[in-house]
N, CA and C atoms of all chains as a GROMACS GRO file, in nm:
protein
  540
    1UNK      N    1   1.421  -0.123   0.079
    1UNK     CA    2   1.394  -0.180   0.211
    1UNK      C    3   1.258  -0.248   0.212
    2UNK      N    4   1.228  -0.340   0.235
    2UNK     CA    5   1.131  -0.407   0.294
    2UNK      C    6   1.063  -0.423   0.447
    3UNK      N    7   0.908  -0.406   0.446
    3UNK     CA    8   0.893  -0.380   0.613
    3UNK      C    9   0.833  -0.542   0.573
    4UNK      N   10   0.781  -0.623   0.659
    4UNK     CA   11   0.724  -0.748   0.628
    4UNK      C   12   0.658  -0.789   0.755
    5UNK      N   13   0.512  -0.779   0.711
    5UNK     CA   14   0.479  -0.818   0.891
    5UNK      C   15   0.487  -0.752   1.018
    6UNK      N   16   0.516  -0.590   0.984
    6UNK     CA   17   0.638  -0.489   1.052
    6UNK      C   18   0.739  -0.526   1.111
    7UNK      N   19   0.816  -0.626   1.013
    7UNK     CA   20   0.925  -0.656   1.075
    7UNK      C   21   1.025  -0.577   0.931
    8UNK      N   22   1.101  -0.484   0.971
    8UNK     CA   23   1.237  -0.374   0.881
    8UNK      C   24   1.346  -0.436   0.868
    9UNK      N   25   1.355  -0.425   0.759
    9UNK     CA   26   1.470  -0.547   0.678
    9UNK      C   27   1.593  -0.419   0.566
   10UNK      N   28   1.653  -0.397   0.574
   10UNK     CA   29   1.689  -0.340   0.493
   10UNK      C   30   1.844  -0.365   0.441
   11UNK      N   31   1.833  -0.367   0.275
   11UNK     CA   32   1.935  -0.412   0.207
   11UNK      C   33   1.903  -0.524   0.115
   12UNK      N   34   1.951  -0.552   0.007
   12UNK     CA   35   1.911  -0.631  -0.071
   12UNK      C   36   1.951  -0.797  -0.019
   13UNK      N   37   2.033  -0.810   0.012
   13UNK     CA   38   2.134  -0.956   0.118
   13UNK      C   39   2.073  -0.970   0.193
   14UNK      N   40   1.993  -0.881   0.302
   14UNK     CA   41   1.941  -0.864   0.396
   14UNK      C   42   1.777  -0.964   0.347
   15UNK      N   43   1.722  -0.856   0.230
   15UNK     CA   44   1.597  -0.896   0.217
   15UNK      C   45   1.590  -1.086   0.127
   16UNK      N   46   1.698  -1.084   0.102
   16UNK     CA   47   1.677  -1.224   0.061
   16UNK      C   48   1.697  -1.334   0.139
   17UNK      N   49   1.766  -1.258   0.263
   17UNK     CA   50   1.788  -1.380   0.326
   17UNK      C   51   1.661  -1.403   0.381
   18UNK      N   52   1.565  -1.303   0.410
   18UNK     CA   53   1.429  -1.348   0.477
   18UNK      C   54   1.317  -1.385   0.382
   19UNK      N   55   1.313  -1.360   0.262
   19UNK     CA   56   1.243  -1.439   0.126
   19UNK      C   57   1.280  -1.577   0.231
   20UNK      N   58   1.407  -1.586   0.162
   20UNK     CA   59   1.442  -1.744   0.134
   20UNK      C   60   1.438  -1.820   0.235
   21UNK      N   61   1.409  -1.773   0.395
   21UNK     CA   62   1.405  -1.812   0.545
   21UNK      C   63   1.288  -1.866   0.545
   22UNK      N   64   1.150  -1.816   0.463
   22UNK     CA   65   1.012  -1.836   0.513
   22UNK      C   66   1.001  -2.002   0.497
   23UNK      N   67   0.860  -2.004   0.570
   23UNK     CA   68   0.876  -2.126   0.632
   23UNK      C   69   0.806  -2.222   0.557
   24UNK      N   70   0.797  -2.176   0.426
   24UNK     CA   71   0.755  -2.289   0.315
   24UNK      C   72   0.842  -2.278   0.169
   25UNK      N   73   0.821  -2.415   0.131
   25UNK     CA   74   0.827  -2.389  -0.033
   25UNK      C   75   0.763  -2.336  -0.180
   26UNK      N   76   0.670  -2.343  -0.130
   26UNK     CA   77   0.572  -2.298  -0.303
   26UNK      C   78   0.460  -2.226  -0.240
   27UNK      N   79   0.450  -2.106  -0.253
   27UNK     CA   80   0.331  -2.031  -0.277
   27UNK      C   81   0.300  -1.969  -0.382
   28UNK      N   82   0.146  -2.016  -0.431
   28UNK     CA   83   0.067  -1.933  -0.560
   28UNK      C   84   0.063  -1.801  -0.515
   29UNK      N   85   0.039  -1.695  -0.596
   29UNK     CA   86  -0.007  -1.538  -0.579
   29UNK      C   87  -0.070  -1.549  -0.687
   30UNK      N   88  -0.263  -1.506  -0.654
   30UNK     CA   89  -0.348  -1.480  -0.682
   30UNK      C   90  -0.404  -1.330  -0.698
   31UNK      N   91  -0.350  -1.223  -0.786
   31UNK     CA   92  -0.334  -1.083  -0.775
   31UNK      C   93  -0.496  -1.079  -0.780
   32UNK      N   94  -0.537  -0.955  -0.717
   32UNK     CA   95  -0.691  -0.909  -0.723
   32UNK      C   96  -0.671  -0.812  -0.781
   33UNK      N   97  -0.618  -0.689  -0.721
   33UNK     CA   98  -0.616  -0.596  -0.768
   33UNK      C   99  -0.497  -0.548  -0.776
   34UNK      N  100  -0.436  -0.425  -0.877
   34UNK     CA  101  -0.306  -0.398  -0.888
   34UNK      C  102  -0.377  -0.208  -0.919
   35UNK      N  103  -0.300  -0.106  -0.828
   35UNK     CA  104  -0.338   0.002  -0.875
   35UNK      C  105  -0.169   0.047  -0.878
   36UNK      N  106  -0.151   0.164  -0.988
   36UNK     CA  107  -0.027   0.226  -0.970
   36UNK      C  108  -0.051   0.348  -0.999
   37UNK      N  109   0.051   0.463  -0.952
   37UNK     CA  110   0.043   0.577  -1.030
   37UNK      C  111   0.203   0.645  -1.005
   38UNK      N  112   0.260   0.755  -1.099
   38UNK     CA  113   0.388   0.815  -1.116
   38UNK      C  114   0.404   0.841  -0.986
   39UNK      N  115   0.489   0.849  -0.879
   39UNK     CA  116   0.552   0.907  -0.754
   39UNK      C  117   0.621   1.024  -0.779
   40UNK      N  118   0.614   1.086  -0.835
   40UNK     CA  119   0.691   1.263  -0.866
   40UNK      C  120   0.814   1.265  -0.997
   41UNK      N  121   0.875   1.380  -1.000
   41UNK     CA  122   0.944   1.390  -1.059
   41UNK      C  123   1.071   1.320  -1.120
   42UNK      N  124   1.116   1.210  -0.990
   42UNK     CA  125   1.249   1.144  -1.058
   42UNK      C  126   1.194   1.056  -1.141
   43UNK      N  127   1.070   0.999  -1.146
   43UNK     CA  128   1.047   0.916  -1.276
   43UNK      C  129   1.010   0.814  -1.202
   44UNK      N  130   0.988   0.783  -1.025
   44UNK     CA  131   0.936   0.641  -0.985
   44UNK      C  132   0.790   0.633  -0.994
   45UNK      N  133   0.758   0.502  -0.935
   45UNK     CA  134   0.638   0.427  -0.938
   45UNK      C  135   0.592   0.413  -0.838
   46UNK      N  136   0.449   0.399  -0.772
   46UNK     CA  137   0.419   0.296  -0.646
   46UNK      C  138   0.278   0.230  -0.729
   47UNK      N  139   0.320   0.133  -0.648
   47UNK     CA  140   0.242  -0.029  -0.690
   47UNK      C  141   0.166  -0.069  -0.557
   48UNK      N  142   0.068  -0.096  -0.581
   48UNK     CA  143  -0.049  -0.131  -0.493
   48UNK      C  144  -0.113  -0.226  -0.542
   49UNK      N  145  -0.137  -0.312  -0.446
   49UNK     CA  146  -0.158  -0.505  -0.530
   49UNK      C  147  -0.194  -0.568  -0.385
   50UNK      N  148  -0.314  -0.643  -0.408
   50UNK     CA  149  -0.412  -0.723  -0.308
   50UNK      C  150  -0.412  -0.831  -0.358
   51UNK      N  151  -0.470  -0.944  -0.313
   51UNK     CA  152  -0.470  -1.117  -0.367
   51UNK      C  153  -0.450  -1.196  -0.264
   52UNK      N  154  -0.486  -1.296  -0.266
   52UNK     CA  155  -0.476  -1.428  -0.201
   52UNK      C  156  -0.356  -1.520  -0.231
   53UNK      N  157  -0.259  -1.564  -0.139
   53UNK     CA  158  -0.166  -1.688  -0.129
   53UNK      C  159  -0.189  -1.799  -0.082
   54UNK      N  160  -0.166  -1.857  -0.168
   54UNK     CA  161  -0.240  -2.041  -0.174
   54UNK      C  162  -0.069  -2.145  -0.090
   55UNK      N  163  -0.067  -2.150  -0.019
   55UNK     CA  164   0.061  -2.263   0.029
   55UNK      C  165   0.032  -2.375   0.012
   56UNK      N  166   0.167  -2.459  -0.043
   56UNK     CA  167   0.123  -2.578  -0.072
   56UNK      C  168   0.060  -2.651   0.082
   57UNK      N  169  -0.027  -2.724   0.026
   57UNK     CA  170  -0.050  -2.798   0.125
   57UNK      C  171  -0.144  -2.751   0.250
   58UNK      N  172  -0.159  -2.666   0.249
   58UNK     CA  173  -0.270  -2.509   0.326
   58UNK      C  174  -0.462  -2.528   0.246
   59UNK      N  175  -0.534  -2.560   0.312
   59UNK     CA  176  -0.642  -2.544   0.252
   59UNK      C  177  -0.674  -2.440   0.222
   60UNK      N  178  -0.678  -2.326   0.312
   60UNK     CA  179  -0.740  -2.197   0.291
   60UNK      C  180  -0.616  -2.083   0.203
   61UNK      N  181  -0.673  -2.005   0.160
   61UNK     CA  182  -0.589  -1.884   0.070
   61UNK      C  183  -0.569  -1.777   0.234
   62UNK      N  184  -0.477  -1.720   0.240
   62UNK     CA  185  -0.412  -1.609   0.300
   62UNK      C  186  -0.450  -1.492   0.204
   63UNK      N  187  -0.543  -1.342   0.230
   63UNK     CA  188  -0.550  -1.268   0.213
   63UNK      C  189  -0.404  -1.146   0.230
   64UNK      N  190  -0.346  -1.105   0.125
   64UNK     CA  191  -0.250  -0.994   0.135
   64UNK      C  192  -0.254  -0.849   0.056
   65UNK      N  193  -0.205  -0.741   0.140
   65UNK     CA  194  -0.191  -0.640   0.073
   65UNK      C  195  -0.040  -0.612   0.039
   66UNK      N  196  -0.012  -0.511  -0.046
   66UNK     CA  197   0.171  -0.488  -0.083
   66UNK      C  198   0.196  -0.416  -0.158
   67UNK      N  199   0.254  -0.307  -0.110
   67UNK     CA  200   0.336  -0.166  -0.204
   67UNK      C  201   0.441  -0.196  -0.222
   68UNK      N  202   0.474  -0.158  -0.308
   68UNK     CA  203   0.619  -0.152  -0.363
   68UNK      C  204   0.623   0.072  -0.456
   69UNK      N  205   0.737   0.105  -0.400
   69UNK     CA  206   0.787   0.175  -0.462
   69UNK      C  207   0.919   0.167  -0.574
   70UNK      N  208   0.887   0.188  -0.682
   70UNK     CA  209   0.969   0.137  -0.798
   70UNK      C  210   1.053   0.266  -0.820
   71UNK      N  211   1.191   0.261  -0.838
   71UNK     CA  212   1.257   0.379  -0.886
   71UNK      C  213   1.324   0.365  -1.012
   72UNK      N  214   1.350   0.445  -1.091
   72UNK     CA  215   1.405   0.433  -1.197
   72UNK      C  216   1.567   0.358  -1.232
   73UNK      N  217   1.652   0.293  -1.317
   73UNK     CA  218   1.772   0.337  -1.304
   73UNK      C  219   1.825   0.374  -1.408
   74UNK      N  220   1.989   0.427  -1.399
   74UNK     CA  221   2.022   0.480  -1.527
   74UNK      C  222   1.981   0.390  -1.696
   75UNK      N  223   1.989   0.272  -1.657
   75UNK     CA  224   2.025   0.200  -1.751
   75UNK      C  225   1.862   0.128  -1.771
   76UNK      N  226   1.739   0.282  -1.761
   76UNK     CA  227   1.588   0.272  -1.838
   76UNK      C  228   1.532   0.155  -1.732
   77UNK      N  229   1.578   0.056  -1.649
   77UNK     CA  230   1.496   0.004  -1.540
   77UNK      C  231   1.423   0.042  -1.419
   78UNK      N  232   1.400  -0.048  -1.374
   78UNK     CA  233   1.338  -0.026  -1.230
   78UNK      C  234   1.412  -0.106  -1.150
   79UNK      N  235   1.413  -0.004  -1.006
   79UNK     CA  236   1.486  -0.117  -0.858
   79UNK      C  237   1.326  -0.084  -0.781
   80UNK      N  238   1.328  -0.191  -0.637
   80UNK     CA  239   1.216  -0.191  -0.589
   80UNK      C  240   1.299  -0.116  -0.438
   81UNK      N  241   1.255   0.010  -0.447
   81UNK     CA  242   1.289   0.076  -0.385
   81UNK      C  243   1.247   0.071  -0.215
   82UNK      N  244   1.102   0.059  -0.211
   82UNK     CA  245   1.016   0.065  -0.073
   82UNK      C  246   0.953  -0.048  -0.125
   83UNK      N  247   0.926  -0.189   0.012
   83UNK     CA  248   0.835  -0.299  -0.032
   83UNK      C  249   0.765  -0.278   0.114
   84UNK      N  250   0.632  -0.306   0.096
   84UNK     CA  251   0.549  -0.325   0.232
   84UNK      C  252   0.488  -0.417   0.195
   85UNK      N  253   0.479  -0.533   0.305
   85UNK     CA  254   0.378  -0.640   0.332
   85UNK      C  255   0.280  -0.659   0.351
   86UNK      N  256   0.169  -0.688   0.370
   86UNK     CA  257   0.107  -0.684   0.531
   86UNK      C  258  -0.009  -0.840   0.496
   87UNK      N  259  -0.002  -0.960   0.550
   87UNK     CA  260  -0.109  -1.018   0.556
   87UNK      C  261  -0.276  -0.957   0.614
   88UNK      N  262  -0.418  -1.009   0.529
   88UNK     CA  263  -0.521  -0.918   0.556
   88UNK      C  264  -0.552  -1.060   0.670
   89UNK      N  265  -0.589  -1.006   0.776
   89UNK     CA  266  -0.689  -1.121   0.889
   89UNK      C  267  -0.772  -1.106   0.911
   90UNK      N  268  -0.893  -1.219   0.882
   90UNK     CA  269  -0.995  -1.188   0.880
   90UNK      C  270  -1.058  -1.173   1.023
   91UNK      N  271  -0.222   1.250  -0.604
   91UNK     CA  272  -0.346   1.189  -0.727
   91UNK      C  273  -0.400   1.104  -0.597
   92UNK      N  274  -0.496   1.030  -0.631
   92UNK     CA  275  -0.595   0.938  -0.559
   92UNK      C  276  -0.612   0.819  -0.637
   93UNK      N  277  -0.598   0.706  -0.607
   93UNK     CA  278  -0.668   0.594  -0.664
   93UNK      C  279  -0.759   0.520  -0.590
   94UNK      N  280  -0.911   0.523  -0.566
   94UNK     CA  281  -1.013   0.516  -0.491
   94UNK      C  282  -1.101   0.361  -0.511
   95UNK      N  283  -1.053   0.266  -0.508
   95UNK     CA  284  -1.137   0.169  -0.521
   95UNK      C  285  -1.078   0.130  -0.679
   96UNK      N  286  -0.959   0.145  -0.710
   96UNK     CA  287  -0.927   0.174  -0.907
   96UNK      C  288  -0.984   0.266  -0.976
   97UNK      N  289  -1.046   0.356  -0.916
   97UNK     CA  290  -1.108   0.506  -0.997
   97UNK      C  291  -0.960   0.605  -0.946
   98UNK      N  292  -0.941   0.631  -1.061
   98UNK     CA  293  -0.788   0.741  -1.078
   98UNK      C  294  -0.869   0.870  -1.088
   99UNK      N  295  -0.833   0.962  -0.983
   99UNK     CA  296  -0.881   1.095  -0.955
   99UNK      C  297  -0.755   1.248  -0.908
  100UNK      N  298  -0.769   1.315  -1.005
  100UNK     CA  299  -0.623   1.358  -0.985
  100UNK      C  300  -0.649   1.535  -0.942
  101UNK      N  301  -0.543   1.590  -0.853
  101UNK     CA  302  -0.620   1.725  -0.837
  101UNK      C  303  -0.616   1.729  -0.715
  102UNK      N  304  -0.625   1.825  -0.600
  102UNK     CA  305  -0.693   1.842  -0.512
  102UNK      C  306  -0.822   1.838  -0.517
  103UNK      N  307  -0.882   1.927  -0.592
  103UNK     CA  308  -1.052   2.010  -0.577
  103UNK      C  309  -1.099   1.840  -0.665
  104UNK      N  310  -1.068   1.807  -0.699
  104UNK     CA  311  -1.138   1.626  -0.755
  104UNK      C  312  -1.125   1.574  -0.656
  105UNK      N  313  -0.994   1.549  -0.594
  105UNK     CA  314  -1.016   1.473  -0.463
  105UNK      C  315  -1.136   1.462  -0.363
  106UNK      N  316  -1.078   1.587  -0.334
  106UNK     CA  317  -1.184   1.715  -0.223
  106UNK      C  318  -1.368   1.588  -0.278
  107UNK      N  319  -1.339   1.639  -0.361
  107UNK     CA  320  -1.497   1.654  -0.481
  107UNK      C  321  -1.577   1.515  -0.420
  108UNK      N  322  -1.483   1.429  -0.483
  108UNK     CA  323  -1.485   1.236  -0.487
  108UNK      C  324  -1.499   1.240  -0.311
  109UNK      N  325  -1.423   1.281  -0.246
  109UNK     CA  326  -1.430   1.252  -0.107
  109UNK      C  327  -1.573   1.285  -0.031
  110UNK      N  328  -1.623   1.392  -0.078
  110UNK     CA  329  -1.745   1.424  -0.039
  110UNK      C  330  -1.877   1.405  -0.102
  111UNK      N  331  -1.827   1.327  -0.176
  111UNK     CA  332  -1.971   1.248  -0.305
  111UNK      C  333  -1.974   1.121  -0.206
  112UNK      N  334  -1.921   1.070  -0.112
  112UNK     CA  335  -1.884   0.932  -0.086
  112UNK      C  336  -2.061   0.934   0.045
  113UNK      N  337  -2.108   0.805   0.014
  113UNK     CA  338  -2.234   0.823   0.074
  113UNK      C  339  -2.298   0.793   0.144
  114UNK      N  340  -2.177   0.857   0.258
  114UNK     CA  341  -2.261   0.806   0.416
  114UNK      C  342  -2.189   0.981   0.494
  115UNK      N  343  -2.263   1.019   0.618
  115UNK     CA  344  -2.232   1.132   0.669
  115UNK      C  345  -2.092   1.108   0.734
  116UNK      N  346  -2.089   0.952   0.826
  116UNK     CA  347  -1.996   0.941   0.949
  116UNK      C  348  -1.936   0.803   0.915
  117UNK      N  349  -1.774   0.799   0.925
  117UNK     CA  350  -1.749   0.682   0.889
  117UNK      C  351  -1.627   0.670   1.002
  118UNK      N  352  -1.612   0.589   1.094
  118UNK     CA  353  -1.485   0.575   1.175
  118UNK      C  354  -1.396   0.453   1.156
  119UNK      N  355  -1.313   0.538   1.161
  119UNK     CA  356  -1.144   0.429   1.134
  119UNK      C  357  -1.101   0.370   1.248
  120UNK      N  358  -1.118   0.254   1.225
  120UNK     CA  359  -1.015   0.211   1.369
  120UNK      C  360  -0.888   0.120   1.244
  121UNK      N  361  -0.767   0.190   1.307
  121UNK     CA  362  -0.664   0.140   1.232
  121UNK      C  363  -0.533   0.029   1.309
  122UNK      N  364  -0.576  -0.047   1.224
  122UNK     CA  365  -0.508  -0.207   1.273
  122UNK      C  366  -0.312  -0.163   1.265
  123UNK      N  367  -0.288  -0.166   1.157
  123UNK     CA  368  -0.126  -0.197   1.160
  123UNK      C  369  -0.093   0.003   1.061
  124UNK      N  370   0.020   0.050   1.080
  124UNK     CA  371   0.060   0.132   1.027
  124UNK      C  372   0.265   0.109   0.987
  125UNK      N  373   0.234   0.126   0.893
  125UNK     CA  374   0.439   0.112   0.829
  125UNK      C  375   0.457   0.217   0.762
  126UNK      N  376   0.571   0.229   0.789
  126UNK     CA  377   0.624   0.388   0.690
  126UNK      C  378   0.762   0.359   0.694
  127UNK      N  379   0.829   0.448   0.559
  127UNK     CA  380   0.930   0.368   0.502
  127UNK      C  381   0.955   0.554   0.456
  128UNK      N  382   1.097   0.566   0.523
  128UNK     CA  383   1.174   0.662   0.408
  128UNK      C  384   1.187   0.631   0.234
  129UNK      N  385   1.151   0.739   0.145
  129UNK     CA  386   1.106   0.698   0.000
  129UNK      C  387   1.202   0.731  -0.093
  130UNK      N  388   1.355   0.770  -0.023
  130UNK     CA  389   1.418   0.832  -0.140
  130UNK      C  390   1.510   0.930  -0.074
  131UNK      N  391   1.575   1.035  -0.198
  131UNK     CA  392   1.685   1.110  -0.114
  131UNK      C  393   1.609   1.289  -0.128
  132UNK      N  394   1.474   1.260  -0.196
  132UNK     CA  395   1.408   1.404  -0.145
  132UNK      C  396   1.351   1.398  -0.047
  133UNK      N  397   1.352   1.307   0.050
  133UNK     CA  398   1.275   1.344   0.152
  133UNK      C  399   1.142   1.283   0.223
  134UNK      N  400   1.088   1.208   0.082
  134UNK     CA  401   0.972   1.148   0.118
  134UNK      C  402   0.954   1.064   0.216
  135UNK      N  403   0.828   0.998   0.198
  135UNK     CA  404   0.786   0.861   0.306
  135UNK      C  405   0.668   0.816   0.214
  136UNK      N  406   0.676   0.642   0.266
  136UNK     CA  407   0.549   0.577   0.221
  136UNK      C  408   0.541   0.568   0.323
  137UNK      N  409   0.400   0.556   0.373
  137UNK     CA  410   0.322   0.482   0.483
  137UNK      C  411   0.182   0.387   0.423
  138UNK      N  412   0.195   0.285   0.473
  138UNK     CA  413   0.069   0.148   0.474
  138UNK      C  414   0.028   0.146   0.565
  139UNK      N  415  -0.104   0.163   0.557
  139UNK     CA  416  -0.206   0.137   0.649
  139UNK      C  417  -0.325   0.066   0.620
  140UNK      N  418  -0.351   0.029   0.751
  140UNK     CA  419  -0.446  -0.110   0.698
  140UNK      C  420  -0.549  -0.172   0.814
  141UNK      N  421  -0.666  -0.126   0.813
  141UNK     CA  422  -0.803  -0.118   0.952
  141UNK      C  423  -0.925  -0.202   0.896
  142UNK      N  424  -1.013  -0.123   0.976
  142UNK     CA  425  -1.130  -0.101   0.939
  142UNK      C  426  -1.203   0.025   0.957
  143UNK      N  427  -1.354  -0.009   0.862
  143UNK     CA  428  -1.422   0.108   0.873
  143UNK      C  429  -1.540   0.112   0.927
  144UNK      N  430  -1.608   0.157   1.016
  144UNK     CA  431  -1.756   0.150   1.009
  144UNK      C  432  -1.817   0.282   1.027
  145UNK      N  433  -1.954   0.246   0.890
  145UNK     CA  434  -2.025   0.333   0.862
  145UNK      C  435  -2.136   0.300   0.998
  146UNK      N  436  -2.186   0.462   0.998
  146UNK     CA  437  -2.294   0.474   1.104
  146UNK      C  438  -2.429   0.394   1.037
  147UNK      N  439  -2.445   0.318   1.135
  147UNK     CA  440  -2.574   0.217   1.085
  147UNK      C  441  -2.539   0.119   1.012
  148UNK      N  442  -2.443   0.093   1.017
  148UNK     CA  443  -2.400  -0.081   0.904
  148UNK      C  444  -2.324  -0.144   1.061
  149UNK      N  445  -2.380  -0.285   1.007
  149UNK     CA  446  -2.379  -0.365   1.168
  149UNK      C  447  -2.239  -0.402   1.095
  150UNK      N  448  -2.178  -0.401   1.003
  150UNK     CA  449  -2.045  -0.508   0.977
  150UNK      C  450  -1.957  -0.367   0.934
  151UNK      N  451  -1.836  -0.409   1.002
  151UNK     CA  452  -1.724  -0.336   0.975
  151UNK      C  453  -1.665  -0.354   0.815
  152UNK      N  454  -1.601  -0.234   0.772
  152UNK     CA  455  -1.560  -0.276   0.574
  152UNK      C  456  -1.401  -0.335   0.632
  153UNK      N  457  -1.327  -0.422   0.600
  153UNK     CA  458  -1.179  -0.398   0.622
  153UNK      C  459  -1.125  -0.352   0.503
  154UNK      N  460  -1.006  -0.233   0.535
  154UNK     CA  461  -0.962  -0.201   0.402
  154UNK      C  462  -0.777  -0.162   0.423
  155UNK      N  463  -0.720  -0.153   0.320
  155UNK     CA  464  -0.562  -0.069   0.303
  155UNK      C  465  -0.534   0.069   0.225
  156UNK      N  466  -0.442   0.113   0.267
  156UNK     CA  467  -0.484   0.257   0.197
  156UNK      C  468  -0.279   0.286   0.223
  157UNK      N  469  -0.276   0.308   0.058
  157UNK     CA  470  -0.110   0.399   0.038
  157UNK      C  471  -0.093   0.516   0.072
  158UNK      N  472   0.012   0.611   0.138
  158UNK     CA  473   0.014   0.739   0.115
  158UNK      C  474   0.177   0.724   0.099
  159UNK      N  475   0.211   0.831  -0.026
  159UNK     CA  476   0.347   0.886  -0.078
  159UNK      C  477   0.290   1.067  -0.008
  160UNK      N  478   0.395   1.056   0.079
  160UNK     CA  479   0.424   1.187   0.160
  160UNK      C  480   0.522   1.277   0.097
  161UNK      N  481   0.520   1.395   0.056
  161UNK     CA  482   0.668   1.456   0.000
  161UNK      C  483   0.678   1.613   0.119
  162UNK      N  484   0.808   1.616   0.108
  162UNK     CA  485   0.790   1.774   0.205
  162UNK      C  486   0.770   1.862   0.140
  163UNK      N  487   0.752   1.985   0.188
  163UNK     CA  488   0.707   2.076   0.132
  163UNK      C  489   0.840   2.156   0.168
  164UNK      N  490   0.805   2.307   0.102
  164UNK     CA  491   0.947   2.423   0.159
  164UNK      C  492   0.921   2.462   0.288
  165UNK      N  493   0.795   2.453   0.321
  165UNK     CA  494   0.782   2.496   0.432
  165UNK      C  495   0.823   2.379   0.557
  166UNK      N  496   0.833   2.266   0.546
  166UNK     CA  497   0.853   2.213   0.649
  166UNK      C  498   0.786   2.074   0.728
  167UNK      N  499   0.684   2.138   0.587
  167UNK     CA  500   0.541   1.973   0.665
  167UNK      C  501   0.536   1.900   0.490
  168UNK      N  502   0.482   1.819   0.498
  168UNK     CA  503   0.454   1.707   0.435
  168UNK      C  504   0.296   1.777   0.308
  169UNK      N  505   0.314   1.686   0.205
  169UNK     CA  506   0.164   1.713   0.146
  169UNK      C  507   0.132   1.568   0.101
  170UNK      N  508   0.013   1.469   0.034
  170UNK     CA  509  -0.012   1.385   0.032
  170UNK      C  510   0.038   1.365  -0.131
  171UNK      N  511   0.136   1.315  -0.183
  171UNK     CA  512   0.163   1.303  -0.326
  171UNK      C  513   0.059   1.182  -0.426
  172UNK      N  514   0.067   1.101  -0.336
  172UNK     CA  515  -0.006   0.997  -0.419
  172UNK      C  516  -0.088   0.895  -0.303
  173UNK      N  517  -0.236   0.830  -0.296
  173UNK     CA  518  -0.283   0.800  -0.234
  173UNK      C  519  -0.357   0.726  -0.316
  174UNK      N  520  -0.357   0.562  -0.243
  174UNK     CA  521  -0.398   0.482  -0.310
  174UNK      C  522  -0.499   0.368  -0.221
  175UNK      N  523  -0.621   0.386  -0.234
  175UNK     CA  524  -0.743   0.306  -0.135
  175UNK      C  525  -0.808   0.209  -0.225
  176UNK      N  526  -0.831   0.074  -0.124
  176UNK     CA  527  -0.898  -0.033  -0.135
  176UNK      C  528  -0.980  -0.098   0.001
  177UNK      N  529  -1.068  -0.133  -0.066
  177UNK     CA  530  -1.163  -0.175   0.028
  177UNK      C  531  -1.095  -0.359   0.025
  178UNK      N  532  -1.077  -0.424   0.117
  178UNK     CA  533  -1.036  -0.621   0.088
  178UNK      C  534  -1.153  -0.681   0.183
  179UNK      N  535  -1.210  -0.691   0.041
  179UNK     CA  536  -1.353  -0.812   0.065
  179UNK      C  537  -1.301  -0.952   0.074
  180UNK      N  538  -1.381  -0.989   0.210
  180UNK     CA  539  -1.372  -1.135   0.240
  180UNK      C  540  -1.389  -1.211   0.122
   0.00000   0.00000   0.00000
């Protein structure tokens, strides 16, 4: 599930249709920082990642923060289990 | 565990430790946006949060985001599994 903006999206169909809705074409991601550590026993992840998004055509960079919880699957991958958004305003 | 600025600190009594090495007496949160996201089928939660801080005697507020992976306990309440803080400099 994805929260975005606190707006709750959930489902994979769901979350692409609002990727693919936003209201531009090309944005850079400029990672700053990326922290992770194990989430317990089943074997997931959480991901913690800050950076700036450059839109085309946008002078200024957009400050963002974004978790993702990663879970394992049978077949030795990862699904992105929990995604949080949040633009930083200055 | 704790990830504090990208310093990985694991433990309670380290936590505890790191939390009270930190070097100001009084620091207040005023907290901008909060999301939380069921984490799975044990039970958990992520929550994102994302404010500011100000230390007593600093004229400028810090803005920052901060992860928490929540798991239940047997008893009924929650403990903090994984916690992950950043300060997002202008």
């Amino acid at each position: 599930m994805l929260t975005f903006e606190g707006q709750k999206i959930q489902g994979s169909q769901n979350i692409v249709a609002k990727l693919t809705s936003l209201p531009f074409q090309q944005c850079k991601h400029n990672i700053t920082t990326v922290d992770c550590q194990p989430s317990g026993p089943a074997g997931g992840m959480v991901v913690f990642v800050s950076g700036n998004l450059q839109l085309a055509g946008e002078e200024h960079a957009l400050k963002f923060s974004q978790m993702f919880h990663l879970m394992p699957t049978p077949q030795g991958s990862f699904y992105v289990s929990n995604d949080i958004f949040r633009l930083n305003y200055a």
